[in-house]
N, C-alpha and C positions, 0 to 999 in steps of 0.2 A: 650299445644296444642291448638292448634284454634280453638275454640267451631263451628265446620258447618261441616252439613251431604251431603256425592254427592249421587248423582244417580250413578250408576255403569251398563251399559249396553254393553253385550256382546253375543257373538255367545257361542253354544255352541255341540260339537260332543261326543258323551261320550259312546264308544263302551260296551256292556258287563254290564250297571248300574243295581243294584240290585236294581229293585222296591218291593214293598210288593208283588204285583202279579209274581216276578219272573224275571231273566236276560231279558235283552232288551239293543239292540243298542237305544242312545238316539240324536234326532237332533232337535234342538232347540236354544231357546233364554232363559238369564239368566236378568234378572235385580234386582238389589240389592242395599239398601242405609246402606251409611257406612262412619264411620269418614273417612277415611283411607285404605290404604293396610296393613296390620298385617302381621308381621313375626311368624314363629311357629318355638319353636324347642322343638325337644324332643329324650335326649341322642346324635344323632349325624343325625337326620332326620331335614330336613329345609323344611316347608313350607311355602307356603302364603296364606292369610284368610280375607275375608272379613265377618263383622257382622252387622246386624241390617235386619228388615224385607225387605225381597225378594221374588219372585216368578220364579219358572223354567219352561218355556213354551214351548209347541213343542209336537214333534211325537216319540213314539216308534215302533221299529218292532216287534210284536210279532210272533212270525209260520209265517211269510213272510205278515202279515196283519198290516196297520200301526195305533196306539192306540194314540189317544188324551190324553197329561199328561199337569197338571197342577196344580202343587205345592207349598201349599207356601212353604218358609225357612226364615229361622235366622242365618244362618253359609251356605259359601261356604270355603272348605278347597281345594286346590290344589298343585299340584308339581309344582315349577316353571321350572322346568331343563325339564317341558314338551312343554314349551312354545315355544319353535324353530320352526320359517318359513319354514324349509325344513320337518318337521313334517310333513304326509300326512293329518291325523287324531290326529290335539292335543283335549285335553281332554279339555281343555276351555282355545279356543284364546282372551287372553287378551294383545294384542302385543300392540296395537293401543284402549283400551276401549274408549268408547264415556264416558267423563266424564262430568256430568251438577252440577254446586254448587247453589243451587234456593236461597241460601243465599246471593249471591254473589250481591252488589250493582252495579248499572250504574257509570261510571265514566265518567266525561268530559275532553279532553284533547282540549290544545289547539295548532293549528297548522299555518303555514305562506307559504304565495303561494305568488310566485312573477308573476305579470302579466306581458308581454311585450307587447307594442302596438308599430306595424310598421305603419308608416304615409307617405305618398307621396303628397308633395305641389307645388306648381306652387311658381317661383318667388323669391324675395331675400326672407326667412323668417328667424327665430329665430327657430331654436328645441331643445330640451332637447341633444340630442346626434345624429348627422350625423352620417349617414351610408355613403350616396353616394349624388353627384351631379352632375347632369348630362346636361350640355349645347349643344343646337340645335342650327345652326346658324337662326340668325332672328327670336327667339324664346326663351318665357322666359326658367328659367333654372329650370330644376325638383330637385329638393333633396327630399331622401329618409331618413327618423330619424327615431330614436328609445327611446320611453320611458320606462322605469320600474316601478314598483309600486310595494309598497310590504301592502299584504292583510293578518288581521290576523283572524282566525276564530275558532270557537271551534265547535271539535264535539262529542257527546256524543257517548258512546259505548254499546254496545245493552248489559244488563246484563247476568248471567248467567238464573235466573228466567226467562227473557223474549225467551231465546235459547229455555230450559228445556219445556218448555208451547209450544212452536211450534213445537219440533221433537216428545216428548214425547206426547204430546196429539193428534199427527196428525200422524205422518207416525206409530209411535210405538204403538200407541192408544190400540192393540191389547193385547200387554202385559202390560202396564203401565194403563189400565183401570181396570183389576181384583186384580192388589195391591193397587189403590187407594178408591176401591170399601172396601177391605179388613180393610183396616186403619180403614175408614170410620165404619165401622160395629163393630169394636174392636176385628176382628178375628186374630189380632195380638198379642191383651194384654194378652196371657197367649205363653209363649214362648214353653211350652209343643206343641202347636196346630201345630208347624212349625217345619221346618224337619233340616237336618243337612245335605247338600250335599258334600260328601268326592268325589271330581273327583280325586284324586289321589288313593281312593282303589275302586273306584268306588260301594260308597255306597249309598245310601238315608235313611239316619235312624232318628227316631223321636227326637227333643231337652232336652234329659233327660241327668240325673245325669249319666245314665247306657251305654249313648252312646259317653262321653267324656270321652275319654283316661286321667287318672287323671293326668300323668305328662308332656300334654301341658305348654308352659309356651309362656305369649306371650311377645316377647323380648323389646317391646317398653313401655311396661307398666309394667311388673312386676317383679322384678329380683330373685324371687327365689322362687318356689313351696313349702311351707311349709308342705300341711295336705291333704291326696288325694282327695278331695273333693277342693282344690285351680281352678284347670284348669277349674270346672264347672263352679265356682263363678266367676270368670275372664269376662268367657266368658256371663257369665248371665247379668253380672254387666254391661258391654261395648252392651249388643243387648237393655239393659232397659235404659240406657242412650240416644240412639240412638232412640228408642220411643218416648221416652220422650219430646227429641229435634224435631222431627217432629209433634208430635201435639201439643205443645207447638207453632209452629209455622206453623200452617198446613194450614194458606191460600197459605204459599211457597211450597208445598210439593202437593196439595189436588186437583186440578185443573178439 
């Protein structure tokens, strides 16, 4: 696989989520980095999963009052069969995510533009190409020609880092400043600190041995659960890699 982390940002509605303090409809914003979309299976349950530190922004309704939530995570788990447009209420629309790779280099291409220049002269002359000549009696003659030209130019392509720095640090500022804050601080480096968001049984529960179902198995990476404590380590292994890779390179990531 390609060694580079995205940003992953998405909407998020999540009726009924079990916070510590108890059921609450949830409306917010999710952002998460992550190699990838991850496949889950487990017996004959398919979902989809994204790993590496993230944070879950937004309001809860509590007794009809609305509660400021702000979480981090290290796993988003979801149904994908919930992702349908006709969905009033999906559990987290990722139909269209805004994906940013900050890894991603500027590339130059190069492009060719043909210019025409239409010219109108008096008299007998010479042109690259006649269009029209048009004679007045007692009066020189007009011709109208055409030249072309071919121009070749390059233009460079805005990077994905350069996108990522303008959405994310300006209009998304809101959510993408208390995970960059977090990095920063190493309130990441213990994946215990970060929670585990299941939108598909809609849970929130902390990143421990005791909250992952041990025969996860994530189908792009690992072909076979051996020892029940596999699905933890999978999963431990892929959010520490994903660490690792962002401050390793965290003037891309850090902004």
């Amino acid at each position: 696989m390609e060694e580079r982390v995205l940003f992953w940002l998405m909407d998020a509605q999540i009726p009924g989520l079990n916070f510590e303090f108890g059921k609450a409809d949830f409306n917010g914003n999710i952002l998460i980095t992550s190699r990838q979309l991850w496949s889950l299976i487990r017996g004959s349950i398919v979902r989809s999963c994204l790993i590496g530190p993230g944070i879950v922004l937004g309001k809860a309704e509590v007794l009809g009052k609305p509660v400021f939530v702000e979480e981090r995570i290290g796993i988003l788990i979801f149904d994908p069969t919930e992702m349908r447009l006709d969905d009033p209420t999906p559990l987290v629309n990722i139909i269209s995510p805004e994906v940013f790779d900050p890894l991603e280099s500027s590339t130059i291409k190069e492009i060719e533009k043909i210019i025409e220049t239409i010219s109108t002269q008096k008299g007998k002359v010479l042109i690259p190409e006649e269009l029209a000549r048009i004679k007045h009696r007692a009066a020189l003659p007009i011709t109208m020609g055409r030249e072309s030209t071919l121009v070749k130019a390059q233009v460079r392509l805005v990077s994905g880092l350069d996108r990522a720095r303008f959405v994310l640090g300006g209009k998304h500022r809101t959510i993408y400043g208390p995970l960059a804050k977090g990095l920063k601080e190493g309130k990441y480096g213990e994946s215990a600190l970060t929670k585990i968001l299941k939108a598909d049984t809609k849970k929130l529960e902390r990143f421990t041995k005791n909250n992952v179902e041990s025969d996860w198995n994530i189908i792009e990476q690992y072909p076979k659960i051996t020892s029940k404590n596999d699905a933890y380590d999978q999963f431990l292994k892929e959010y520490q890699k994903v660490l690792d890779m962002i401050h390793k390179n965290e003037k891309y990531f850090i902004y």
